[in-house]
N, C-alpha and C positions, 0 to 999 in steps of 0.2 A: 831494467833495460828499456830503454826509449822504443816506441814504435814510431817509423814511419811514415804519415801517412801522404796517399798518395794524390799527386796533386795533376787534377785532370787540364788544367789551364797550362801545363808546362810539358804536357806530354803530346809527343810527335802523332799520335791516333785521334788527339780529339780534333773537331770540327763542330760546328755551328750550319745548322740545317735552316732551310727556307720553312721548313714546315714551323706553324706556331704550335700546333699541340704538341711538339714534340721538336725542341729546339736544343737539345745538344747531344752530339752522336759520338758513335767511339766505328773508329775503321777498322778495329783490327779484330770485334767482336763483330761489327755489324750489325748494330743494330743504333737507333735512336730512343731519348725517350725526354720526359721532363724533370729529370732529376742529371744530374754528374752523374756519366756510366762508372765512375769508379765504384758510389754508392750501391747501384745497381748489381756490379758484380759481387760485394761485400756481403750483400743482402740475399742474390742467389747462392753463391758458393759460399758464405764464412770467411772468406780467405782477400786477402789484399790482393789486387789486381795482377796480375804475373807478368803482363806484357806490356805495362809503364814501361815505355823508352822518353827515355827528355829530348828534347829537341834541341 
């Protein structure tokens, strides 16, 4: 079975921050950092992002 994955460039949540230490954010988590929040949430929970909507 294929997984996946989720692609933060194509999802209606992400944005790109003025901050440089921390230059791409997710709106529906809240938070920014310097990695793709998708990775972020992968890395917290195990789990593929649940609230990927595409735009």
């Amino acid at each position: 079975m294929k997984e996946d994955k989720v692609d933060c460039y194509k999802c209606k949540f992400y944005y790109v921050t003025w901050d440089r230490n921390f230059p791409k954010g997710c709106r529906a988590f809240q938070f920014k950092g310097r990695t793709m929040p998708s990775l972020e949430v992968k890395r917290a929970s195990g789990q593929e992002c649940l609230r990927y909507i595409p735009k």
